[in-house]
C-alpha positions in Angstrom: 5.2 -1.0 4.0 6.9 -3.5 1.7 9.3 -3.3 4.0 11.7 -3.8 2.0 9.7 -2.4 -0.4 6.4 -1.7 3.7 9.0 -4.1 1.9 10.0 -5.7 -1.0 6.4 -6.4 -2.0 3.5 -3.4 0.6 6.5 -0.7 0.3 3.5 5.6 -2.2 7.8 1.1 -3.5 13.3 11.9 1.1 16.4 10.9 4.3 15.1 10.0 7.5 17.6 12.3 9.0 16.1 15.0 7.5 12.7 14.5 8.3 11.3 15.5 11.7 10.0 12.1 13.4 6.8 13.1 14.4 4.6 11.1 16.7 2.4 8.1 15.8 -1.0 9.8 16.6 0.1 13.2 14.0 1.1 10.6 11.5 -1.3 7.8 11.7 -3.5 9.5 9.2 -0.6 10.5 6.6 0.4 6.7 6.9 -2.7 5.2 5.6 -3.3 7.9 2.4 0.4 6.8 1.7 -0.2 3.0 1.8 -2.9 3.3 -0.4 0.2 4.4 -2.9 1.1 0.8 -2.8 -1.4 -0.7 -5.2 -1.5 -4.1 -4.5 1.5 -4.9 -3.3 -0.8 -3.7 -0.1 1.5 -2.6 1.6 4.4 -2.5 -0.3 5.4 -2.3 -3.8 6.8 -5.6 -4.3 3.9 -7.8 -4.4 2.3 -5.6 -6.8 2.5 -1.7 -6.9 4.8 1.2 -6.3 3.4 4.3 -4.6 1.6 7.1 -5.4 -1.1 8.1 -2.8 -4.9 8.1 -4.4 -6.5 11.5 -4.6 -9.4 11.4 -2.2 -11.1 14.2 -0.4 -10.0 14.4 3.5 -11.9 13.7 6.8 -11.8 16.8 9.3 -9.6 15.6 12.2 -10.4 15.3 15.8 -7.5 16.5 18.2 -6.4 13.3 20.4 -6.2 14.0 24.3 -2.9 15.1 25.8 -2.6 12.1 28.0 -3.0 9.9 24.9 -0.5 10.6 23.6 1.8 10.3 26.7 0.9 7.1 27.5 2.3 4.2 24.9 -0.9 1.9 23.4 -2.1 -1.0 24.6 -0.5 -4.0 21.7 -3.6 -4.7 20.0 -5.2 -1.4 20.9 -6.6 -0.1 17.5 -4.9 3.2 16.4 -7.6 6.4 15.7 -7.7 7.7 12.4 -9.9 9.3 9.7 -13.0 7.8 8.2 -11.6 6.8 5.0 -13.7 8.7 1.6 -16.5 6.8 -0.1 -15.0 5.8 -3.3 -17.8 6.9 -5.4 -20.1 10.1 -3.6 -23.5 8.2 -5.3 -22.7 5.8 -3.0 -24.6 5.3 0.1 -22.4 4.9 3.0 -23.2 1.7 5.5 -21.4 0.2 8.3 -18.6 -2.7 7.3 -19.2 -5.9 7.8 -17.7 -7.1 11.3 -15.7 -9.6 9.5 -13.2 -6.3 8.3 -11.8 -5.2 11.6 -9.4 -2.1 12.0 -7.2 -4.1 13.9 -6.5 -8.1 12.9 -5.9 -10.7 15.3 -2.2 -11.3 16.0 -2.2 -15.2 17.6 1.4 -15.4 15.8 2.8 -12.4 17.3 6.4 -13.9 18.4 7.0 -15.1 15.1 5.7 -11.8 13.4 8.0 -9.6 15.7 11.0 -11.6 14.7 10.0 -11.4 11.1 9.4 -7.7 11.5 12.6 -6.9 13.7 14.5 -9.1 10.2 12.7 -6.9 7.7 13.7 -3.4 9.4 17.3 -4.3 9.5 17.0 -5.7 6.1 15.2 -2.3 5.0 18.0 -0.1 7.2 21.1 -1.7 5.9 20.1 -2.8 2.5 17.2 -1.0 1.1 17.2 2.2 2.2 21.0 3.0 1.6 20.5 1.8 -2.0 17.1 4.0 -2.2 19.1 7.1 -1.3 21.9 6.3 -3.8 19.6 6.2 -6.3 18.1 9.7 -5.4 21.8 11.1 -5.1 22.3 9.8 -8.8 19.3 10.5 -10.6 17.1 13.7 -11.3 13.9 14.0 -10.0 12.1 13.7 -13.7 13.6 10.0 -14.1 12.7 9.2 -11.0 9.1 10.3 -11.5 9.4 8.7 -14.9 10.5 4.9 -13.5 7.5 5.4 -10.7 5.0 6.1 -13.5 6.4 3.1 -15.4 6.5 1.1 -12.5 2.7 2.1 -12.0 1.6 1.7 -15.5 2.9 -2.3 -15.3 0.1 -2.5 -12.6 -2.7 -1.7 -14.5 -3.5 -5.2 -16.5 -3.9 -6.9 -13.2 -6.0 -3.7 -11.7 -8.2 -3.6 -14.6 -8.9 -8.1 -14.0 -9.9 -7.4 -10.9 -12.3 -4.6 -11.6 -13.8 -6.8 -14.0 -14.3 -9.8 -11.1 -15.3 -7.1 -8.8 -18.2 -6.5 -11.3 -16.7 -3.1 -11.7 -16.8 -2.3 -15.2 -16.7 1.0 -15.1 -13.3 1.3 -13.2 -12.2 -1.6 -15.9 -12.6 0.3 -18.9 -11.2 3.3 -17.2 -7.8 1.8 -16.1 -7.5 0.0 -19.4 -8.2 3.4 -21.2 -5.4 4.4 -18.8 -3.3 1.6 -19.4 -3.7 2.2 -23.7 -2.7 6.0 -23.5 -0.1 5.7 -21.3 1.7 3.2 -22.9 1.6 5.0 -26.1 1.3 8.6 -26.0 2.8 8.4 -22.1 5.9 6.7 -24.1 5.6 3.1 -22.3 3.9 4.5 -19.0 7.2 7.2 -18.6 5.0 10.1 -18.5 1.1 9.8 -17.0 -0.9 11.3 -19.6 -4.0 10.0 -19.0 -3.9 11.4 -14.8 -3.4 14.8 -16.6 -6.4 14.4 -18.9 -9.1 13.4 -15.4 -8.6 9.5 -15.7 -7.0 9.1 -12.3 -5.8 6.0 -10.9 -7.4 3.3 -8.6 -5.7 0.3 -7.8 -6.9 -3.3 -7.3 -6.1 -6.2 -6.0 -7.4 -9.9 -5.6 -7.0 -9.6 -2.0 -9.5 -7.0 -2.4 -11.6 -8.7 -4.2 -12.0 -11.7 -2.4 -12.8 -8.9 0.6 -15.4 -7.5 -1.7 -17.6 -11.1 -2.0 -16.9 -11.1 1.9 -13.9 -13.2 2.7 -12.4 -12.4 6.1 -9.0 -10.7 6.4 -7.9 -14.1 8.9 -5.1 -13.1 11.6 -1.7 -10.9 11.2 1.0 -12.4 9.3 4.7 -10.4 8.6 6.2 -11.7 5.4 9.8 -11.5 4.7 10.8 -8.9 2.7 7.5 -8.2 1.7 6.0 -6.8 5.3 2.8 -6.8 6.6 -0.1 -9.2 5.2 -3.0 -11.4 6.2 -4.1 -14.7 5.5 -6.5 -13.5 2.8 -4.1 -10.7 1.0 -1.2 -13.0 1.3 -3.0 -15.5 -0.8 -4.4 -12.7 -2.7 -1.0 -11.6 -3.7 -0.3 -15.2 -4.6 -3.0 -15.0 -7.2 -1.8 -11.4 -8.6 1.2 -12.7 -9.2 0.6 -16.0 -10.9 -2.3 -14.0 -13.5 -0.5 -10.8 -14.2 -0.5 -10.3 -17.8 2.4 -8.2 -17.7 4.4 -10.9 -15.9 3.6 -12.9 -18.8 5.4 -11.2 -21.7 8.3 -10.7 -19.5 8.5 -13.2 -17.0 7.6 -13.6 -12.8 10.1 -12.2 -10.0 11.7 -15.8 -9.8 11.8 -17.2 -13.6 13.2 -14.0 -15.5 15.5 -11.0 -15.2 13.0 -9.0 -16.7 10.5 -9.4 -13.8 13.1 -9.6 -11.2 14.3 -6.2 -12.3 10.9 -4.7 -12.2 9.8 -5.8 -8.6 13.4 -5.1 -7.6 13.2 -1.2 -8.6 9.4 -1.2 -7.6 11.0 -1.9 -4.0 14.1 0.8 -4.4 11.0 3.2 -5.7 9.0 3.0 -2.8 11.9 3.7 -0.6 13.2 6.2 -2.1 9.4 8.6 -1.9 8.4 7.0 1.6 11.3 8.5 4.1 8.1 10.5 6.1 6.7 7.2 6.6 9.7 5.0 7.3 10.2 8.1 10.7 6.9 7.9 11.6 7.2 3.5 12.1 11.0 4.0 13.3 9.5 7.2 15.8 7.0 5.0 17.2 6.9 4.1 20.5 6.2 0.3 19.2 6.9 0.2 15.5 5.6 -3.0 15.7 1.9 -2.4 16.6 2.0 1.0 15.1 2.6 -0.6 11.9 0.3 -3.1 12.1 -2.7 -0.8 13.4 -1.9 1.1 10.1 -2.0 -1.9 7.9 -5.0 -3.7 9.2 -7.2 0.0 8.9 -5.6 0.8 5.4 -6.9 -2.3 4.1 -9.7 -2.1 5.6 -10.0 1.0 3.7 -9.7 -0.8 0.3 -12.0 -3.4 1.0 -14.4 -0.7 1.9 -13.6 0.8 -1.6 -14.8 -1.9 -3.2 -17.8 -2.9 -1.2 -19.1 0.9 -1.1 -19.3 0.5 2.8 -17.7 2.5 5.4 -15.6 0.9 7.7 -16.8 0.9 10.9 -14.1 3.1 13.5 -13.9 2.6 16.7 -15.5 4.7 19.6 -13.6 6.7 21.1 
């Protein structure tokens, strides 16, 4: 989640009263396949993507006990979900490195819980209000339109980190993508190149670094932006500061240009991401439950790039 964009980064950047709130434990799984709509901005849009889950094949899943779901989680008690997809079915599937755990350490809870209680209100009385307006006032092809846009801006930074990733493949791919969407697709408006098999897969430097074997480091809530950890918040750092897009039309904080485009990356998320703002405000600790869902998500993407499969715990 950026939340306000989990948030104005994760945070694919739909009115909760019209969605059923459904429990953690039926939505844990959706969650995560969401998140992964956030590109880099992890989490949420705002630090660098805007929201479109990535086609992957799913996991059969295994029914949870009655009594767990009566009885609330432990804090830090990791959250079950699916075995995320091999990213590429050549691949041969090993166990993650213990360094990549589905749950991160949380030694600065009080400060994260304030942070987090700051971004909710921020994403309840701000955020989502102006996310709704905006679907009250615009079709539903300009809004797919801006999110393919949005998207399209994120591929020059994807296709770096393919390329430092030593995925070359991927990085000719995405800037194939990035070409014929930015022509044909009328400046990224319309996603011609999804509709012709070139699919998107995001990346991120905070994946990367995961991918030489850097370790996620403890929980950390960021304002505005959501959930992180020491590595992806530094990550996100980096994105920012080497986007080529942000150099033709300037950073979040030096142009209105780039202020503009992470603002409506945020407003973007919000607006397709009302199932998954129920399911953290239907928790029975939004807190944890969001950050069991963050800490396995990215474990996820690290896992994409390494070719290993994270290791889940035994239940």
């Amino acid at each position: 989640m950026p939340l306000s964009a989990l948030l104005l980064a994760n945070v694919s950047l739909v009115s909760v009263s019209s969605v059923p709130v459904a429990t953690p434990a039926e939505l844990g799984s959706s969650l995560l396949a969401r998140v992964n709509d956030a590109p880099h901005i992890t989490a949420l849009p705002l630090d660098g993507g805007a929201g479109e889950p990535q086609a992957a094949p799913s996991a059969p899943q295994t029914a949870a006990p009655a009594d767990a779901q009566s009885t609330p989680p432990a804090d830090n008690a990791p959250v079950a979900v699916n075995p995320p997809a091999a990213a590429d079915a050549a691949a041969p599937m090993e166990a993650a490195p213990a360094s990549e755990s589905l749950v991160l350490r949380d030694p600065w809870q009080k400060p994260n819980r304030d942070i987090f209680a700051f971004d909710l209100f921020f994403e309840s009385k701000m955020l989502a209000p102006v996310a709704h307006g905006y679907r009250a006032v615009t079709p539903q092809f300009f809004r797919a339109g801006i999110n393919n846009a949005i998207l399209n801006l994120d591929e020059p930074s994807t296709a770096i980190n393919q390329v430092v990733q030593l995925k070359i493949g991927r990085a000719l791919k995405t800037t194939v993508r990035f070409a014929i969407n930015s022509t044909i697709g009328i400046g990224g408006l319309i996603d011609v190149a999804s509709a012709g098999g070139l699919r998107r897969r995001p990346a991120d430097f905070g994946q990367t670094l995961g991918r030489y074997g850097a370790k996620p480091g403890p929980y950390v809530m960021l304002p505005f932006l959501g959930p992180s950890n020491l590595r992806d918040g530094f990550g996100r750092l980096v994105d920012t500061f080497t986007d080529p897009v942000g150099f033709v039309i300037g950073g979040v904080f030096t142009s209105p240009g780039g202020a503009a485009r992470y603002a409506m990356a945020g407003i973007n998320w919000r607006e397709k991401n009302d199932g998954t703002m129920a399911a953290i405000y239907g928790a029975s600790d939004p807190y944890a439950f969001t950050r069991a869902a963050y800490s396995q998500q990215r474990a996820a993407v690290v896992q994409d790039a390494t070719g290993k499969a994270a290791a889940l715990p035994d239940f």
